[in-house]
C-alpha positions as CSV (number, residue, x, y, z in Angstrom):
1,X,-3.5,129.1,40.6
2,X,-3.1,129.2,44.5
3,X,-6.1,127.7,46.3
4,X,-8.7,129.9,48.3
5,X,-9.9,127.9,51.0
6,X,-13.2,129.4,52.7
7,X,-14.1,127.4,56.0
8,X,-17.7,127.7,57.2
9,X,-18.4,126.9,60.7
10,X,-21.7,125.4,62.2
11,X,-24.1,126.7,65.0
12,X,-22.1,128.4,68.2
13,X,-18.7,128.5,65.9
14,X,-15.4,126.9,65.8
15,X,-13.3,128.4,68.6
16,X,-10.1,127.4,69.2
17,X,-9.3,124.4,69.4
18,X,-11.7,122.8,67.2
19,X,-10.0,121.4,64.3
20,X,-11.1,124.5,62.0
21,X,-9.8,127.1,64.0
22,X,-6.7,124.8,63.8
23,X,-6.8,123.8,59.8
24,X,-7.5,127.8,59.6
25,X,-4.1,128.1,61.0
26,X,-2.1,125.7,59.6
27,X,-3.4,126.9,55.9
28,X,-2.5,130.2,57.4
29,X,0.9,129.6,58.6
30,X,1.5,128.8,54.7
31,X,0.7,131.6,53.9
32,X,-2.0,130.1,52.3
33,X,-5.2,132.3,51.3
34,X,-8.0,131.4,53.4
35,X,-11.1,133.1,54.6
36,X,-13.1,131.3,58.3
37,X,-15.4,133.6,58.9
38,X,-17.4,134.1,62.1
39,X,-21.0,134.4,61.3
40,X,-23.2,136.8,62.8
41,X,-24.6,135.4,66.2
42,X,-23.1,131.7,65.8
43,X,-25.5,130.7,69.1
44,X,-28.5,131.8,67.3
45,X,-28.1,130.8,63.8
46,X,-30.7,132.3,61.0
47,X,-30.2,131.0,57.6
48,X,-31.2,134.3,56.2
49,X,-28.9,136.7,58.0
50,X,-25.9,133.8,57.5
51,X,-27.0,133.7,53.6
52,X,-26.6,137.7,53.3
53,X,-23.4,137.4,55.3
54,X,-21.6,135.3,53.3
55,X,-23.0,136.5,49.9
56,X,-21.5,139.2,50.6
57,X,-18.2,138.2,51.6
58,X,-17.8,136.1,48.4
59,X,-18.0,139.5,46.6
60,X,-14.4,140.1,48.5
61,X,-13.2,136.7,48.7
62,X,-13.2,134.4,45.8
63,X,-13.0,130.8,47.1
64,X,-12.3,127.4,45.0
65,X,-12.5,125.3,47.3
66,X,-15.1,125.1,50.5
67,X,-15.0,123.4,54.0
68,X,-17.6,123.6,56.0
69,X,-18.7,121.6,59.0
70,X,-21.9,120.9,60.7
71,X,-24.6,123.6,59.6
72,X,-22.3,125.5,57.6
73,X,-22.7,122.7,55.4
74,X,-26.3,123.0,55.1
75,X,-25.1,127.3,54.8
76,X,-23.3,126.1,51.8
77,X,-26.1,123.7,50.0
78,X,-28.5,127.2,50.8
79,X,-25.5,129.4,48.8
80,X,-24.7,126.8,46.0
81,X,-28.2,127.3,44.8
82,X,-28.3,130.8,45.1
83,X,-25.1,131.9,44.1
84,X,-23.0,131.4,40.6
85,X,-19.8,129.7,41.9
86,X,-18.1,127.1,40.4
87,X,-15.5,125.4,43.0
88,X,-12.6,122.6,42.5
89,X,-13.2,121.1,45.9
90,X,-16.4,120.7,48.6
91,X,-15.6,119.2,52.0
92,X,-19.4,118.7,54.3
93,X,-17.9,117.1,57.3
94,X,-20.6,116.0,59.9
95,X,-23.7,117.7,58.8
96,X,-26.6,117.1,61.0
97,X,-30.0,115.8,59.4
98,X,-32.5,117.5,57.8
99,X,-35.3,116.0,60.0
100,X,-33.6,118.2,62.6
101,X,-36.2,118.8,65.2
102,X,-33.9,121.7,67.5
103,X,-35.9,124.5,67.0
104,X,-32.9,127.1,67.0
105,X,-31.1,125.7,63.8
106,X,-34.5,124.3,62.0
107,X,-34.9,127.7,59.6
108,X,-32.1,125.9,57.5
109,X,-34.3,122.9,56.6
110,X,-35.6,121.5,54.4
111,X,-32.5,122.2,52.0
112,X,-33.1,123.2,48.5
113,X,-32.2,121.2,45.6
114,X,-29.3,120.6,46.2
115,X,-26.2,121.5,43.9
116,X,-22.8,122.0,45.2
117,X,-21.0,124.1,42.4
118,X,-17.9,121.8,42.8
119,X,-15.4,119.3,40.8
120,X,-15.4,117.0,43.5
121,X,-17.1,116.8,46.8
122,X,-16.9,114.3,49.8
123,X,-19.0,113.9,52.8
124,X,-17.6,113.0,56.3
125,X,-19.8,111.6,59.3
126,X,-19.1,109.2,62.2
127,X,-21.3,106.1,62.4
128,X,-22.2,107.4,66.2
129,X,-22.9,111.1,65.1
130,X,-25.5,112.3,67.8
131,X,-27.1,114.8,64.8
132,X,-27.0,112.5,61.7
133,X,-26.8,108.5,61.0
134,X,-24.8,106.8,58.5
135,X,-27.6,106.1,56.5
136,X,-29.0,109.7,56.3
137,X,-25.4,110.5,55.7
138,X,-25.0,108.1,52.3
139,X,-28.4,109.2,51.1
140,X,-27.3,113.5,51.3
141,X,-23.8,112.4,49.9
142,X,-26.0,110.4,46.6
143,X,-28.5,113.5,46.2
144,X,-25.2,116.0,46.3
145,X,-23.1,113.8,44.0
146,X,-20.4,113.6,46.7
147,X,-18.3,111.0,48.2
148,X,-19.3,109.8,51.0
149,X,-16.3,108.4,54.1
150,X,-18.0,107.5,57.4
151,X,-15.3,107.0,60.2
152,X,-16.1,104.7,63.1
153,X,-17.1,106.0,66.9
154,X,-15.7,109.6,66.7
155,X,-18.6,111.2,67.3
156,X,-19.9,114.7,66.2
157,X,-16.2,115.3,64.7
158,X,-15.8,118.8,66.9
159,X,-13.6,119.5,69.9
160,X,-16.0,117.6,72.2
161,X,-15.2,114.4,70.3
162,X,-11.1,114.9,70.6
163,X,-10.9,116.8,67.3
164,X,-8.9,119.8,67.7
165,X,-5.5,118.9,65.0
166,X,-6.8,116.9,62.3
167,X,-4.1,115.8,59.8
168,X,-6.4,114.0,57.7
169,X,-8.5,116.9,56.8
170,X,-5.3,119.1,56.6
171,X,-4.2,116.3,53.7
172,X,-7.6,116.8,52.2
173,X,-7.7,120.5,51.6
174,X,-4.3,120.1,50.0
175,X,-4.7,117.1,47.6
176,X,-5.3,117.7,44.2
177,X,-8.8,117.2,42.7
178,X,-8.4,114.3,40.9
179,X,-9.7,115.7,37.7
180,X,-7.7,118.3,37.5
181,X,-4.5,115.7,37.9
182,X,-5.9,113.2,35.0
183,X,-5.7,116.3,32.3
């Protein structure tokens, strides 16, 4: 079965040339089947409005595996417990911590309990992330039963960090779950 890749951005979106817009691309250009939609008001993010938005997508689009960055992460821990999806593959890179104290994206938090619907899962910060530490980032990756990879001194991992291509998480969204490869 042909992976269905849906990409979640965070708050204010993934314009080109952050790395989604490019990964979107790429997945694209392979005629791979993808979904990276833009979520109502990206500047103004409301976890209620995003929640309807997407629920409603997945209706149309039937994803297996999910990469979301930033507060789209936080969007998919909100859908995983609300929604009955079962997914080979969850990617959370740089989510920003749940003791958030920016008023615009604080609706999203505290998280519910969180489940991520998923086969495998893997977590990616920076140890210099401006919205999470390494330490908040281990302790989310042990409550979500995901892996956890924290990369040294890239920052927020978006375009104003240098990430526009990013082979490694190109390589990522293609692997194999490992599960599935051991039966």
């Amino acid at each position: 079965m042909q992976d269905r890749v849906l990409i979640l951005h965070g708050w204010g979106g993934s314009d080109y040339p952050h790395w989604q817009s490019w990964l979107a691309s790429k997945l694209a250009m392979e005629y791979g089947t993808l979904s990276f939609p833009l979520l109502n008001n990206p500047q103004f993010p409301a976890k209620n409005r995003w929640l309807k938005q997407i629920k409603t997508h997945l209706e149309d689009f039937s994803a297996n595996i999910v990469i979301a960055h930033s507060l789209g992460a936080f969007l998919w821990l909100w859908l995983a417990s609300e929604i009955d999806i079962s997914l080979k593959k969850v990617i959370l890179v740089a989510p920003p911590s749940q003791d958030t104290q920016i008023d615009t994206i604080k609706s999203f938090f505290p998280y519910p309990n969180p489940h991520l619907n998923a086969k495998e899962a893997m977590i990616i910060a920076s140890d210099n992330d401006p919205y999470i530490s390494p330490k908040e980032a281990k302790t989310l990756g042990k409550q979500v039963g995901a892996r956890v990879e924290i990369l040294p001194n890239i920052g927020h991992i978006n375009v104003e960090s240098g990430f526009g291509a990013w082979e490694y998480i190109y390589r990522l969204s293609k692997q194999k779950v490992r599960e599935l490869d051991d039966s």
